[in-house]
C-alpha positions in Angstrom: 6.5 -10.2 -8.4 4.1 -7.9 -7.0 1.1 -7.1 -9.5 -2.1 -7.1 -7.5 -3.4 -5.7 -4.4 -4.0 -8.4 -2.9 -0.9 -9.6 -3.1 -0.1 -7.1 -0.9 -3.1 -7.7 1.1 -1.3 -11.3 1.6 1.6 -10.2 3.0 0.3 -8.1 5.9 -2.2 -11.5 6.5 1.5 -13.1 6.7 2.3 -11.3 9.9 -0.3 -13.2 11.9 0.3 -14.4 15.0 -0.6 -16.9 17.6 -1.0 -14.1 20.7 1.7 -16.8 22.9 4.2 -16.2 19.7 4.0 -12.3 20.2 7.0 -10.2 20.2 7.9 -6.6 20.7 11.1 -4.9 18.8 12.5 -1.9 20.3 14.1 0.9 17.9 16.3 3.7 19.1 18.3 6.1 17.7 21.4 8.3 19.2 23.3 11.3 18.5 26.7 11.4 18.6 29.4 14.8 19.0 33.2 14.9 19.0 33.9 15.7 22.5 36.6 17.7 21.0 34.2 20.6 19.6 30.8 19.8 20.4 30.4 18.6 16.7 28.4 15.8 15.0 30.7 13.3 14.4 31.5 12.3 10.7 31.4 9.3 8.5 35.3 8.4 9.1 34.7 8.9 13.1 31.6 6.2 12.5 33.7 3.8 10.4 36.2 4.3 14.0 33.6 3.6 16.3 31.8 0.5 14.0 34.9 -1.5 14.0 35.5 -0.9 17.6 32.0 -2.2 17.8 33.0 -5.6 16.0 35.5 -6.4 19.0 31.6 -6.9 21.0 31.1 -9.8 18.3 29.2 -7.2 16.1 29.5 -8.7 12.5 30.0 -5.6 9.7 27.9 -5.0 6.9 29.4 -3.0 4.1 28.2 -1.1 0.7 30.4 -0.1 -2.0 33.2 -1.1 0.8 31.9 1.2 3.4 31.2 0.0 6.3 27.0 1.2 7.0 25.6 -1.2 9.6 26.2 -3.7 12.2 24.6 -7.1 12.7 24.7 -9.6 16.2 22.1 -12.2 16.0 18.4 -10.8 15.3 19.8 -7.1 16.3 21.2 -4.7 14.0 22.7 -1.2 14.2 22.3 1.0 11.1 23.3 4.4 10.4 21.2 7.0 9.9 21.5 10.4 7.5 23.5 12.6 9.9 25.7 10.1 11.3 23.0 9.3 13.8 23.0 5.0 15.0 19.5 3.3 15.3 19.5 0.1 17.1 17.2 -2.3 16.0 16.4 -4.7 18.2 15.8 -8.4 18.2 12.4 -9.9 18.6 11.8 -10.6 21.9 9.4 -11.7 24.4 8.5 -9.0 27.4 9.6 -5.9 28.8 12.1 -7.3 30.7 14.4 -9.2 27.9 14.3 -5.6 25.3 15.6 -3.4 28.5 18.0 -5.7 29.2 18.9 -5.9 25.6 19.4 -1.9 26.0 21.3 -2.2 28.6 23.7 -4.6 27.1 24.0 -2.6 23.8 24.7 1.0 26.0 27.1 -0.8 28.1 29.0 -1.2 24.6 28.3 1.8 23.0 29.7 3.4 26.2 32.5 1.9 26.0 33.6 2.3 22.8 32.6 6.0 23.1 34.5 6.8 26.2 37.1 5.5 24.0 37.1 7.6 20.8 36.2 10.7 23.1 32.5 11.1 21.7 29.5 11.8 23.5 26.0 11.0 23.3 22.8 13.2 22.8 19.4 11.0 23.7 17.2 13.8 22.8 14.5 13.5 20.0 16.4 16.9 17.9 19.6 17.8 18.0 20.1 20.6 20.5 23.6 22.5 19.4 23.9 21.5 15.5 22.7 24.3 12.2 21.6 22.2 9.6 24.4 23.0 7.1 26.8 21.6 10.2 26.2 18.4 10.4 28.1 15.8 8.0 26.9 13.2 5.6 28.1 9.5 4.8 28.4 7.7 1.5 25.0 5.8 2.4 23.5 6.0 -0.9 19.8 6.3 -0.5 20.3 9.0 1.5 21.8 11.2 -1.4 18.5 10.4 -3.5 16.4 11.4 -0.4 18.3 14.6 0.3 17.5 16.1 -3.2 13.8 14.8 -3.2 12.5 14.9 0.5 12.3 18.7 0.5 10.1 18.6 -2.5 7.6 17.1 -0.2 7.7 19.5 3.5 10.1 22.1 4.4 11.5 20.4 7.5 12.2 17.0 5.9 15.9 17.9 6.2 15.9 18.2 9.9 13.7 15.4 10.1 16.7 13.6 8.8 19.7 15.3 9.9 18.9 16.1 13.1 16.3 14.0 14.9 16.0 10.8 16.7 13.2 8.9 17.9 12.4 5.5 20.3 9.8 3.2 18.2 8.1 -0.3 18.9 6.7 -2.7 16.9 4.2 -5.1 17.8 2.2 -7.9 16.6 -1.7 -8.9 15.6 -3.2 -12.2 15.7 -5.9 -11.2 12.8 -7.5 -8.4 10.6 -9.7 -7.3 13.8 -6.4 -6.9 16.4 -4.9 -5.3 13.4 -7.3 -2.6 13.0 -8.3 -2.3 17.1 -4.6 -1.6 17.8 -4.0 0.7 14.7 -6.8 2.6 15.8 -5.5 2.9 19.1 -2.2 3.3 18.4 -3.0 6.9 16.2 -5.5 7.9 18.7 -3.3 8.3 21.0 -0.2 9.9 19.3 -0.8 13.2 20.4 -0.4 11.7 24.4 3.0 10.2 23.5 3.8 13.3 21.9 3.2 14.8 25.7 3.9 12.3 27.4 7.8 11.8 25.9 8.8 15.0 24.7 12.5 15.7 25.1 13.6 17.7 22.1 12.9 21.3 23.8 16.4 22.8 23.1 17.6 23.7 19.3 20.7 25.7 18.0 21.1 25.8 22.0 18.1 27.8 22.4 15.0 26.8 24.0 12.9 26.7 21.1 9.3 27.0 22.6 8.6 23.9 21.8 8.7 20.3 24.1 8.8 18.4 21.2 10.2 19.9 17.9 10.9 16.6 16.8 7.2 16.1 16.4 7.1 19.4 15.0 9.5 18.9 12.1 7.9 15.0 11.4 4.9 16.9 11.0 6.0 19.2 8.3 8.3 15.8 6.5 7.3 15.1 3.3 5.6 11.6 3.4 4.7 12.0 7.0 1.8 12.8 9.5 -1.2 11.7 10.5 -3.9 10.7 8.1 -7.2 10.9 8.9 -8.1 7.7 7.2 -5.5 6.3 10.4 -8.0 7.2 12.8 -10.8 5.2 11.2 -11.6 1.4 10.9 -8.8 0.7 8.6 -8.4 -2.5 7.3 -5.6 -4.7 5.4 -7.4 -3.6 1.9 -7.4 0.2 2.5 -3.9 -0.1 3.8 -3.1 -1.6 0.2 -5.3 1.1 -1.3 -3.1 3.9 0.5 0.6 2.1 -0.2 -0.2 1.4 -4.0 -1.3 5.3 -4.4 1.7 6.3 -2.1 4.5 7.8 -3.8 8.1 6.1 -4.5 10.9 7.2 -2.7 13.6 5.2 -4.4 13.9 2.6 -6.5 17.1 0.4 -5.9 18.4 -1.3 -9.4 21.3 -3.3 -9.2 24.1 -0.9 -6.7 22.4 2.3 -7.6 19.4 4.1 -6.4 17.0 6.2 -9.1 14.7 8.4 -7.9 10.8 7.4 -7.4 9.6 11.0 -7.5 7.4 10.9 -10.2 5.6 7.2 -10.2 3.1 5.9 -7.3 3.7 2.1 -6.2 1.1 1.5 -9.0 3.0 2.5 -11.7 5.6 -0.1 -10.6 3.3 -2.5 -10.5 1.7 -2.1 -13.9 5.2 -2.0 -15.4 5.1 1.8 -16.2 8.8 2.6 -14.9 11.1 2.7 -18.1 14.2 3.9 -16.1 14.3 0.5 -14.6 13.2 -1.0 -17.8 9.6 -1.5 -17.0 10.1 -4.6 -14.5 8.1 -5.3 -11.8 8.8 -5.1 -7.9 10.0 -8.4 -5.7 8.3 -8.6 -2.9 11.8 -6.8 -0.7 10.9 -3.6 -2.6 7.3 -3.9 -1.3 9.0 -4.1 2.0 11.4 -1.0 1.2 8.4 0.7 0.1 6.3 0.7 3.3 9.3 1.6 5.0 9.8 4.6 3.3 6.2 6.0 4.5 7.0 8.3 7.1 3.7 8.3 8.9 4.0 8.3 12.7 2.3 4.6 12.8 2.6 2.2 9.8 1.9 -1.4 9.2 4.6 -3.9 7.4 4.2 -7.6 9.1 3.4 -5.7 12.6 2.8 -2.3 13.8 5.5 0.1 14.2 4.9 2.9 16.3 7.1 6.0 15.5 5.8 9.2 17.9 8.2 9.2 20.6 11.4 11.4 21.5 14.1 9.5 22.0 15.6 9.8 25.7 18.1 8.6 28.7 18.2 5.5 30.3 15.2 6.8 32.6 12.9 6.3 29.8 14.4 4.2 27.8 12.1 1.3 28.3 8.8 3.4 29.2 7.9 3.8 26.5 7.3 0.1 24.9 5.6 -0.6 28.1 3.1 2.2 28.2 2.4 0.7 25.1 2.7 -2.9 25.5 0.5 -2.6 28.5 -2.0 -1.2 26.1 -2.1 -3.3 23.2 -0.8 -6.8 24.3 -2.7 -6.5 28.1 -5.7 -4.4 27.6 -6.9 -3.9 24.1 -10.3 -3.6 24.3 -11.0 -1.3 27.5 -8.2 1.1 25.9 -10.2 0.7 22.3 -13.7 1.4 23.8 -12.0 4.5 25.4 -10.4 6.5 21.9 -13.5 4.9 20.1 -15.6 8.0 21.8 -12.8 10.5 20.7 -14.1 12.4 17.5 -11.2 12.6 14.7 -11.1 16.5 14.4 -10.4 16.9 17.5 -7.7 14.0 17.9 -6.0 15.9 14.9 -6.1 19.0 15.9 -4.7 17.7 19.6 -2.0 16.3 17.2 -1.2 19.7 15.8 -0.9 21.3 19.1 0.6 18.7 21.2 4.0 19.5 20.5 4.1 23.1 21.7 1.1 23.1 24.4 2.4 19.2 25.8 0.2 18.3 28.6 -1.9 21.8 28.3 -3.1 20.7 24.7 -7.1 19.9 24.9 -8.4 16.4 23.6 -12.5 16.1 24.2 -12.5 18.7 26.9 -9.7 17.3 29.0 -6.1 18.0 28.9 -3.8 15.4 27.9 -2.1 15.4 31.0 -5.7 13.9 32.2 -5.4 11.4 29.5 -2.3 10.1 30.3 -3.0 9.4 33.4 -6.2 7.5 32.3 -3.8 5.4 29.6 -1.0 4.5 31.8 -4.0 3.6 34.8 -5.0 1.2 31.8 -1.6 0.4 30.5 -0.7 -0.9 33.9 -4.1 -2.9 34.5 -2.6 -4.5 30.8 0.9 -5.3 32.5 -0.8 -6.5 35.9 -2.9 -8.8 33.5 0.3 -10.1 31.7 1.9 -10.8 34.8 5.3 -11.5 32.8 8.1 -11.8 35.9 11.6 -10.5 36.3 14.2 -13.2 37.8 13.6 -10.8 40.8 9.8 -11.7 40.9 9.1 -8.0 39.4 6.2 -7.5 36.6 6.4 -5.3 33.6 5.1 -2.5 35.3 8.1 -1.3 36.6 8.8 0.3 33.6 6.2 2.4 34.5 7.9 4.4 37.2 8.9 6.8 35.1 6.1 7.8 33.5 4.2 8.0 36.9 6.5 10.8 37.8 6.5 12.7 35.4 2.5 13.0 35.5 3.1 13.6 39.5 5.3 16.1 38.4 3.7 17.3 35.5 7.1 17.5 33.9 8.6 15.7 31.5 12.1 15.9 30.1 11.9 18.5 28.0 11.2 20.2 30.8 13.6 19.0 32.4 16.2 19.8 29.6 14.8 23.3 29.3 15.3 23.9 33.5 18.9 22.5 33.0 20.2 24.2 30.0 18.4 28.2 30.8 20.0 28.1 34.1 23.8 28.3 32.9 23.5 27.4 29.0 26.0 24.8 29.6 26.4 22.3 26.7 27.6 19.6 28.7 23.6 19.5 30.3 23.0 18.2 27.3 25.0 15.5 26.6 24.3 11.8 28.7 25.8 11.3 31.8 
């Protein structure tokens, strides 16, 4: 039972790590449209598609006997509020096993899809879909989160129906790497707001926005970016901010009860009488930090949440900008967001996902910051020096990224070019 902070405390010490037993684990989520109509597709076209996925050795996972999720060894594919599929993926060791485990999983997903006739979005908002279009599934949190989310910020719908993002998690070897990379790691969300926006397009208009992903996670209940995130924060404020955070949901036995009126405190002091006052286990501890929406948060490791979700181009660009950062050059990258004042980093935030590169951070544009950070990304993956079987080093996965600061263009750019020029809906599906 959890009844004191620093129990809690204890369980992000328990995600420690020897830095040779560090491992990055890629998320990324898809949408998916019935070739047919250009529609989302719906629960019974999912439940099609998932046990065509078993036939790839995918083992099913099932509540109230429907089929939600997907498991294969340490990976797992879950299904999200508007029919949207997240993989997780397994914990893995460099750059060059979790794009290959991409690779692997799209070569399936292809597959199957070509199949069923459905198509794939990887955009970080849905481009064609209203709101009141797209279907729900019998996932039952999701009910409990549709009635309360909106209580909270007036886009927490779309955030659910109609977005998708690309995160990575990553490890720390003590309370100092935990609060260095955290530190980083918000600093720098407005760049990877820039740097991988792709969600230009909505109800197949250019929306004047790059990112309106970031724009709707911004106005989610439970989301954002806290100020005390870009401070020295430590495993005991952490705790301080989850115990006063507000429940989501509460899951007894097979049904989930609302949390919308008791803080994580009040379920630790036994003060919730719908579930007849018990205390939490330690897996709703673990339910509860992942039900904070902020676009970093800490559980065992860092998961970083501020990127669009794109194509295969970018696919693994991302974790590396990243990875090159925070496993291969944590203290240059520190010393540089150290001199950032906070204001300023939030109000870059704000502005990041309409103004992209233009948006000013310290004087500079971002687009002059992310050439600085991937400069000392790479420096980090040069450092690593983690080899393909081809004798390549992690930053290949940089290539991307290099053009589109060459190019000052990213893919919402790209997306915006593609669509105004003949409003074609098939621009934005993948190739």
């Amino acid at each position: 039972m959890i009844k004191t902070k620093n129990q809690i405390i204890e369980y992000f010490e328990s995600g420690i790590k020897d830095p040779k037993d560090f491992k990055i684990g890629i998320e990324h989520e898809k949408f998916l449209f019935d070739n047919k109509n250009n529609k989302r597709v719906d629960y019974p076209k999912i439940k099609e598609m998932f046990e065509a996925l078993i036939e790839f050795g995918w083992n099913p996972v099932f509540e109230k006997g429907n089929i939600i999720a997907l498991n294969k060894g340490g990976k797992n594919i879950t299904l999200e509020p508007g029919n949207q599929i997240e993989l997780s993926g397994d914990k893995l060791n460099h750059m060059h096993e979790a794009c290959s485990e991409s690779q692997d999983y799209l070569f399936e997903l292809k597959q199957v899809t070509k199949k069923l006739n459905i198509k794939i979005v990887s955009a970080g908002f849905d481009p064609i879909s209203k709101l009141n279009e797209i279907p729900n599934n019998p996932k039952q949190r999701y009910e409990v989160m549709t009635k309360d989310m909106p209580l909270g910020g007036e886009l927490s719908l779309d955030m659910m129906y109609r977005t998708c993002g690309t995160q990575l998690n990553v490890d720390y070897e003590s309370e100092e790497d935990f609060i260095k990379k955290f530190k980083v790691s918000n600093a720098i969300v407005p760049i990877s707001i820039a740097l991988f926006a792709n969600s230009s397009i909505v109800e197949k208009k250019n929306s004047s926005y790059l990112s309106y992903r970031s724009k709707v996670w911004q106005n989610t209940s439970r989301g954002g970016l806290p100020r005390l995130f870009l401070e020295n924060l430590n495993f005991e404020r952490y705790a301080d901010f989850v115990i006063n955070f507000p429940i989501l949901f509460i899951q007894d036995k097979d049904q989930y009860i609302s949390g919308r009126n008791y803080i994580f405190k009040d379920f630790m002091e036994g003060k919730i009488e719908e579930i007849n006052n018990r205390l939490p286990e330690e897996a709703e501890l673990t339910t509860h930090l992942s039900t904070i929406f902020t676009e970093n948060r800490l559980k065992k490791y860092i998961e970083l949440r501020s990127m669009d979700t794109c194509g295969w181009d970018c696919l693994c660009a991302g974790p590396a900008f990243n990875m090159g950062m925070l496993y291969g050059n944590l203290d240059e990258v520190h010393d540089l967001v150290s001199k950032w004042e906070v204001d300023k980093i939030i109000n870059a935030y704000l502005e990041a996902p309409q103004k992209g590169f233009n948006t000013q951070l310290m004087g500079k544009d971002l687009l002059y910051w992310s050439s600085m950070l991937l400069d000392l990304s790479r420096k980090g993956l040069e450092t690593r020096d983690v080899m393909s079987k081809k004798g390549k080093n992690e930053t290949i996965f940089l290539n991307h990224l290099q053009n589109v600061i060459d190019n000052k263009t990213t893919n919402a750019d790209h997306m915006i070019n593609k669509f105004s020029k003949n409003e074609d809906l098939n621009e934005l599906y993948d190739k």
